[in-house]
N, C-alpha and C positions, 0 to 999 in steps of 0.2 A: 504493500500500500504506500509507504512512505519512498519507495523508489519511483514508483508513480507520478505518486507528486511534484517532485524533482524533478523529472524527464517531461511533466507536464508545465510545470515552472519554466526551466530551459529552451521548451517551443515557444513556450510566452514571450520569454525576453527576446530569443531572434527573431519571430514575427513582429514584435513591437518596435523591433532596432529594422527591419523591414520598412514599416508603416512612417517609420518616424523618417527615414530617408529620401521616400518616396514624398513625402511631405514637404521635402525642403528643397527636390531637385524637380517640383511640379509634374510628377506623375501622379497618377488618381491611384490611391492608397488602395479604392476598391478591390481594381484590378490582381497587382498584388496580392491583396488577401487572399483571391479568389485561385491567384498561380501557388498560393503556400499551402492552400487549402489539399489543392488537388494534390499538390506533391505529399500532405503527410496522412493521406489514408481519407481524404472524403471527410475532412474537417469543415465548421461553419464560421461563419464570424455573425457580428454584430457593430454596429456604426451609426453614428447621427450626431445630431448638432444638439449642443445645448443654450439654449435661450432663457433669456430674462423675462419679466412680467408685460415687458414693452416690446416682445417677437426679435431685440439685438441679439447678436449671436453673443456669449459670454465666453473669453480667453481665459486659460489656466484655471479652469474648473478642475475639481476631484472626480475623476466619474470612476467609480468600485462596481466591478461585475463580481455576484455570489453568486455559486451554484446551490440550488435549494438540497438537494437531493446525496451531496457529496463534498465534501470541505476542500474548496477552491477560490480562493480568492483573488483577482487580481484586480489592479486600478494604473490611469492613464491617467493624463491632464492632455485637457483637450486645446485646440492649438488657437491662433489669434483670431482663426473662423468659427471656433465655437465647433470647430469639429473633434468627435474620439473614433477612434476603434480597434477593435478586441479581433483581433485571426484567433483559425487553428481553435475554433471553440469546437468542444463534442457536444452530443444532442445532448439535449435535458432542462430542467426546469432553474432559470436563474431570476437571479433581481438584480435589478440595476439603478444604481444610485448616483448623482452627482448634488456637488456643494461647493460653496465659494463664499468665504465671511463677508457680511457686508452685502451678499445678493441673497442668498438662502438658499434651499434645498430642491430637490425632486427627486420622485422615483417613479420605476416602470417593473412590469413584471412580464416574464416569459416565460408562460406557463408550460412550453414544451417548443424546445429547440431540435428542429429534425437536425438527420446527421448530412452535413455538408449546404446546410440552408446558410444563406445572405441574408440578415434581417436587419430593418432600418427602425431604431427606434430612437424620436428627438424627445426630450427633457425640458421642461418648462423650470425655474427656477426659482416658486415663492419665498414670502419672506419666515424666518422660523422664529419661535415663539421668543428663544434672547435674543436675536437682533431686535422683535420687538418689545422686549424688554427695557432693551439697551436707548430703544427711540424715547420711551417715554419716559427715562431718566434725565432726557438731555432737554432742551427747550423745544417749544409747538410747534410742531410741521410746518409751513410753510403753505397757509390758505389758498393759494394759486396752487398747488397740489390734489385739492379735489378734496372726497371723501377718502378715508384711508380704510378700506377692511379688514386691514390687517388688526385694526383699534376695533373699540366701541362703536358702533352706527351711531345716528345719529337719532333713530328710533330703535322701540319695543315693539312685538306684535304680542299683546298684552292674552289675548282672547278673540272670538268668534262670535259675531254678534246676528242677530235675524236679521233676513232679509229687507225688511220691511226700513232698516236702518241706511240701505244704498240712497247713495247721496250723488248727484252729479252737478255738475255746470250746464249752463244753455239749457236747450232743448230735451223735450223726452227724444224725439230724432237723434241730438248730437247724442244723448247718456246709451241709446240702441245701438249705435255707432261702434261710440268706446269700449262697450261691452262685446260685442261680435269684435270689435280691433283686437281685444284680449286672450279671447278663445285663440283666433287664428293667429295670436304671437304663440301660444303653446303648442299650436299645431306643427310652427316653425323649426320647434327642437325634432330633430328628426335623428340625435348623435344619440346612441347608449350611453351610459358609463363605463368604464372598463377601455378593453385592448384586447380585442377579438381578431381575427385572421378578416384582413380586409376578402371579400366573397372576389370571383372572377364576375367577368362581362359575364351576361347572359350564353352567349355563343360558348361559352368556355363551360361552362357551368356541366353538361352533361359528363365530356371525360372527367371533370373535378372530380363530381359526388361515383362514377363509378370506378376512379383511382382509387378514393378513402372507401367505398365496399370492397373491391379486392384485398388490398391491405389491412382493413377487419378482419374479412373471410379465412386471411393467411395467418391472423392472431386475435380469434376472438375473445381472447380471455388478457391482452394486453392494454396496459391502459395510454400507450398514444394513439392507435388506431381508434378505439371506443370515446375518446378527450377526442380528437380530432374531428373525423365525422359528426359529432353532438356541437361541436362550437359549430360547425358550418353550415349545417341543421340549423341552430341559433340565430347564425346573423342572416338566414334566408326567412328569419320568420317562418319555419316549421317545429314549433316548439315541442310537438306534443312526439313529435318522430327526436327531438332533439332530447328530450329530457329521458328515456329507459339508458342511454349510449351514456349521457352524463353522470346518471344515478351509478352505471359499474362501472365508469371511468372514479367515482366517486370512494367505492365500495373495496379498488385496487388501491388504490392510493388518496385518502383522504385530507390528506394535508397539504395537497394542489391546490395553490388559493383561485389559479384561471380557472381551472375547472370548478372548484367551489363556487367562485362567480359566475360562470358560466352558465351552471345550473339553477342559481337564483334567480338569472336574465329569463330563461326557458321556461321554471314557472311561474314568476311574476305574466309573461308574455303568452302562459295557456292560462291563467286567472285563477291559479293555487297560489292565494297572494299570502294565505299563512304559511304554507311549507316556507315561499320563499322568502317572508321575515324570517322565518325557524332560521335558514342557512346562512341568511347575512347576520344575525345577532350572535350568532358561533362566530362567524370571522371578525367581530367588531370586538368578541371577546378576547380575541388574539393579538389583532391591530386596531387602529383606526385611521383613516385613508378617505380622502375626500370623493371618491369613490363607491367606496362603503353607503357615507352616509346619503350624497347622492341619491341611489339605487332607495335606501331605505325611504326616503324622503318621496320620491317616487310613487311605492308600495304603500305609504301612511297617505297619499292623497288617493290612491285608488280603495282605499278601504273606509274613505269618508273622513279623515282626519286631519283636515289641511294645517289643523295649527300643530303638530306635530311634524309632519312634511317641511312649513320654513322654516322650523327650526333646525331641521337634517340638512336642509339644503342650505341652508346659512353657516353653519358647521362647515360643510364640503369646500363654502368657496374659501374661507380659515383657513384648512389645513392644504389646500388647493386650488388658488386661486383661476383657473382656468377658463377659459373663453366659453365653451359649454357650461361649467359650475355657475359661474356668475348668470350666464340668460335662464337657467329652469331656477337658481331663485331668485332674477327679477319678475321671471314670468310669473311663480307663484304667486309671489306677492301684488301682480298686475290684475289675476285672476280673481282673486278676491279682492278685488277695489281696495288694497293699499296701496294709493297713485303717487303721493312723494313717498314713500319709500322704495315703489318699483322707479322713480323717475333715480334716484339716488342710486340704486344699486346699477342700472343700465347706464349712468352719466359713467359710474367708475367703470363697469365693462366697456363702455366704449373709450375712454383714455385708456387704460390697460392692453384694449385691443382696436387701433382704432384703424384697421384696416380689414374689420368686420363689416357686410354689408347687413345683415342679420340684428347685429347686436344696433348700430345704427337704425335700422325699421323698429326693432322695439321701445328702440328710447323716444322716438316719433311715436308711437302710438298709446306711449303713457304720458309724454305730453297733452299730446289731442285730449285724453280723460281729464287732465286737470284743467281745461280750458285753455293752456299755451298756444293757440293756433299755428300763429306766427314759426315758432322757434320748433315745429311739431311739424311743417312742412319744410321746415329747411334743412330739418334731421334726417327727413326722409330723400330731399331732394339728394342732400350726401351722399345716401345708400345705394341710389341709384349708379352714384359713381365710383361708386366701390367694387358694384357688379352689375353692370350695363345687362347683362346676360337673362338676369334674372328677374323675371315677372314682378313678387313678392313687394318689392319700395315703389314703384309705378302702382301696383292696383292700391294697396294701402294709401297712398298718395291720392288717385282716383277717390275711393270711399272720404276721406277727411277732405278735401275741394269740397265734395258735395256737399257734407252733412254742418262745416262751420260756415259762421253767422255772414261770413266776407269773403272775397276771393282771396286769396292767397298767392304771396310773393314765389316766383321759381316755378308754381305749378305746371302751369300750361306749355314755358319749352320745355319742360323735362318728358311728357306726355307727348306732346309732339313726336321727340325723339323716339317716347315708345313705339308712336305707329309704326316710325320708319324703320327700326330696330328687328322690329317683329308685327309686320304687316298683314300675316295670318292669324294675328292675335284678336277676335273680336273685341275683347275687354279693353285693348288700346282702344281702339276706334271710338268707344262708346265713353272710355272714361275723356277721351281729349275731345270730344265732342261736349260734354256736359261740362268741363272746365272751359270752352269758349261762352257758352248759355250763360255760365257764372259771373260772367265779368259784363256781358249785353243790359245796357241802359234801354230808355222809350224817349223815341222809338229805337230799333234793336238795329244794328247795322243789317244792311242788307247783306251784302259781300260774306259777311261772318253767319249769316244764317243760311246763306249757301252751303257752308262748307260745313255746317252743322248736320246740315241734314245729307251731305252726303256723306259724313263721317257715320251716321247712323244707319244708312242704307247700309253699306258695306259690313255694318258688328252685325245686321241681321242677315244678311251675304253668308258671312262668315261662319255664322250660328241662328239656325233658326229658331233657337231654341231661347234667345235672348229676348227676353219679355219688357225689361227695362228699355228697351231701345224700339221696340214695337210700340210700348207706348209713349216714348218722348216724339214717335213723327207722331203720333195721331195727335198730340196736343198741337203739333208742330200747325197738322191741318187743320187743325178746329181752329185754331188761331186766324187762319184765312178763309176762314168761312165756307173750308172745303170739306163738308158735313160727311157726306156719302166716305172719302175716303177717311176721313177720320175714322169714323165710324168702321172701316176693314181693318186699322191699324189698330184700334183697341182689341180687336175680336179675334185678332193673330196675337196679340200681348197675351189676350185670356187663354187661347192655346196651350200658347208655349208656354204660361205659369200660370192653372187656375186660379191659384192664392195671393194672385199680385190684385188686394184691394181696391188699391186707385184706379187700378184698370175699369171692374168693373161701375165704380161711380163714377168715371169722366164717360164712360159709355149710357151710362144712365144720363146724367146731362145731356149728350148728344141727341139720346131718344127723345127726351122730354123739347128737346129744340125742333127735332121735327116731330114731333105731335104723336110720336108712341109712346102714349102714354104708361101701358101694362108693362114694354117691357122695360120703360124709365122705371117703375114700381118695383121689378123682380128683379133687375140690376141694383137698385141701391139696397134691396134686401139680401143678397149676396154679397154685398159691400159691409154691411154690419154686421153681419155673420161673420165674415173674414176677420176683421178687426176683433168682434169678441176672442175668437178661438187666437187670434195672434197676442194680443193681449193677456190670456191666460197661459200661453206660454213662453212669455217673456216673464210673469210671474213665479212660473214652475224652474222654469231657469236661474231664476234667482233664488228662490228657496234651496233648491240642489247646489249652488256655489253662493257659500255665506260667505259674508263680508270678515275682512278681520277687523279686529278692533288694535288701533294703533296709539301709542304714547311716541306722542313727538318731543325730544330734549327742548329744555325751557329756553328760549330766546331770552337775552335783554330784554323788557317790556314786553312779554306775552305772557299768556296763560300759555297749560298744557292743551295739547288739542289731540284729538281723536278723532 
């Protein structure tokens, strides 16, 4: 064993005296690794960068690889690119750590290293709990820093209060608004927690999963083949096939913490939300890892217990402050109409990461909830330029043009640019169509209501199915006194979404204008019907996601507020 270790120590050191040469005479280290790999028996390595809170790369880091499974240790410092890497590693289960005083820590897990695999894992660098020790011995941060969560928030989420306690700015339209802007920020998170095996393209995916069955088939009783198969089960969203492979990869070897996570993700994700608190509260017994609490925080909202949840989730981004951690708990907190505290925790996510187009759309649409109009369209306008590509800061953008009190600065060319961007996209056409309406005095330009209504022809072009734009021409014709077609443009609106209310009362209108009176009658009784049943379930939705009840730190001259 101990000669082992020695002859495994001695590949360390020439491989690293390799990497570290290859480093300075500008060959790609990979490469290398990759020719030492092959030369010493189908060895693997590991390499990545390690970064700070602000995505810089960090120079002369510690970065320590452990083997879980077998006492091996070795550690690098990574170079003035914030890069390390480890040749000549054998398969198996390691942890990987880096630290730099004065920047703080991270860690990463690999839960099973094949034999001769390349793995890229980067390191994020929070701050540790004596550095910030050390900060609040010394004199206050420096206010043009932001909020710091590394400290104290600047609120408590004290308790859960009835619905009945939801509070908004403007309008019942804008508070409907903000509420629907809320949900679809949590729909946004779309990352696990964890460090799962990124899946193949689809095209790839069949040899993948019938590589991991043969390789079973050749060891069913071993626990990479059984670990492996079930994470990739996992991250395809096949839980119920993923979770028996997890349970004996479990069963082999139990103190795999991938796999143990692995298998929480599986049954949280089939809707055994206590098995999978049961497995995360064992490993939180163990460790605690922003990660951990994350997941748990997760699991405490899916079982009805949101004040529980931000408090996991507020934990997570403590011990991890990470681009993911920080949006599921500002999203919580947005979710349950705490608006400055989600605008607080998305201002610091977006400084910390501010080359998020994501974390930018959510800090815009917890503004919009607190009435920030202004600085809620210009959040969002950001995002757009963060990732042109992406739908998500345009239609958010769309939704808050409509529903606040005034047009809004930025809106309309950013929207523009949507059409041109993504010209098959009905929801451009229709949202940069209603941001030209927005800004129209009386009488309305002509030129611009041209281009209005053929921005609207085209969202119904595009999608027939688009009810909101069926019925902004008919208003369009009823406005010109072009009764008949108005009247086919409501009745295509009612189509394409029964449920669209206003449809059926601006069709009622119409009728009673030419002198149908029965079906003016049963049109606006379909109108109030619509309205009851949406109205009770904007009720039901709020009873189902309670408010939290929030303690905000005392200003100068204020009371506490909630």
């Amino acid at each position: 064993m101990k000669s082992w270790i020695r002859g495994r120590k001695g590949l360390f050191i020439a491989t690293r005296l390799i990497c570290l040469t290859a480093l300075t005479i500008g060959v790609d280290p990979l490469v290398l690794g990759q020719s030492a790999a092959q030369q010493s028996g189908g060895l693997g390595s590991i390499h990545g960068v390690v970064r700070d809170v602000s995505n810089h790369p960090v120079a002369a880091a510690s970065v320590v690889l452990e083997r879980k499974d077998f006492p091996a240790r070795f550690e690098v410092s990574t170079t003035a690119e914030g890069v390390f890497f480890f040749p000549g590693i054998h398969g198996g289960s390691y942890s990987l750590s880096a630290t730099k005083p004065g920047v703080g820590s991270g860690t990463a897990r690999i839960p099973f290293l094949r034999q001769g695999e390349q793995k890229s894992i980067d390191l994020t660098l929070g701050r540790s709990e004596a550095d910030r020790s050390a900060d609040r011995s010394e004199t206050s941060p420096n206010p043009s820093e932001g909020m710091q969560l590394s400290d104290q928030p600047n609120f408590t989420v004290a308790g859960v209060t009835d619905w009945t306690a939801v509070g908004g700015h403007g309008s019942d339209s804008t508070l409907r608004t903000s509420e629907a802007l809320a949900r679809e920020t949590a729909a946004l998170q779309t990352d696990a927690p964890g460090h799962l095996t990124p899946v193949p393209s689809a095209a790839g995916r069949n040899d993948a999963e019938a590589k991991l069955r043969a390789a079973l088939a050749e060891s069913p009783h071993s626990f990479g083949p059984n670990h492996e198969l079930g994470e990739y089960y996992c991250r395809l969203g096949r839980y119920r096939e993923a979770i028996p492979l997890l349970q004996a990869s479990y069963e082999i070897e139990p103190g795999s913490y991938g796999n143990e996570f692995a298998l929480a993700l599986a049954l949280k994700g089939s809707g055994d939300l206590a098995a999978a608190r049961d497995h995360v509260q064992k490993m939180l017994a163990r460790e605690s890892n922003g990660d951990l609490h994350r997941l748990l925080g997760e699991i405490d909202e899916g079982t009805g217990d949101p004040l529980a949840a931000v408090h996991e989730e507020e934990q997570a981004v403590r011990l991890d402050p990470s681009e993911a951690n920080y949006f599921a708990w500002g999203s919580e907190l947005l979710l349950h109409r705490a608006v400055q505290p989600a605008q607080s925790v998305f201002r610091a996510g977006a400084a910390a990461y501010p080359k998020s187009a994501r974390m930018a759309t959510a800090l815009g649409a917890a503004l919009f909830a607190g009435a920030l109009y202004e600085e809620s369209a210009l959040r969002l306008c950001e995002a757009t330029e963060l990732n042109p590509s992406d739908p998500a800061p345009y239609v958010f953008l769309g939704k808050i043009a409509m529903a606040a009190p005034m047009p809004l600065a930025c809106v309309e060319p950013k929207l523009a640019r949507f059409v041109q961007e993504q010209p098959g996209n009905a929801l451009a056409s229709y949202y940069y169509a209603m941001a030209i309406l927005k800004r129209q005095g009386t009488p309305a330009n002509e030129q611009d209501m041209k281009e209005v209504e053929t921005l609207l022809n085209k969202a119904v072009t595009l999608d027939p199915r688009s009810g909101d734009a069926y019925l902004q021409l008919g208003i369009l014709r009823f406005g010109k006194n072009d009764l008949e077609q108005a009247i086919g443009f409501y009745r295509k609106a009612i189509e394409a979404d029964p449920q669209l209310g206003e449809a059926h009362y601006r069709l009622g209108v119409a009728y009673k204008k030419t002198g149908e009176q029965e079906k003016a009658k049963r049109e606006f009784q379909l109108h109030d019907d619509i309205e009851k049943r949406q109205a009770d379930l904007v009720e039901q939705q709020r009873r189902e996601v309670r408010q939290f009840l929030v303690v905000l730190q005392k200003q100068p001259g204020q009371d506490l507020a909630h």
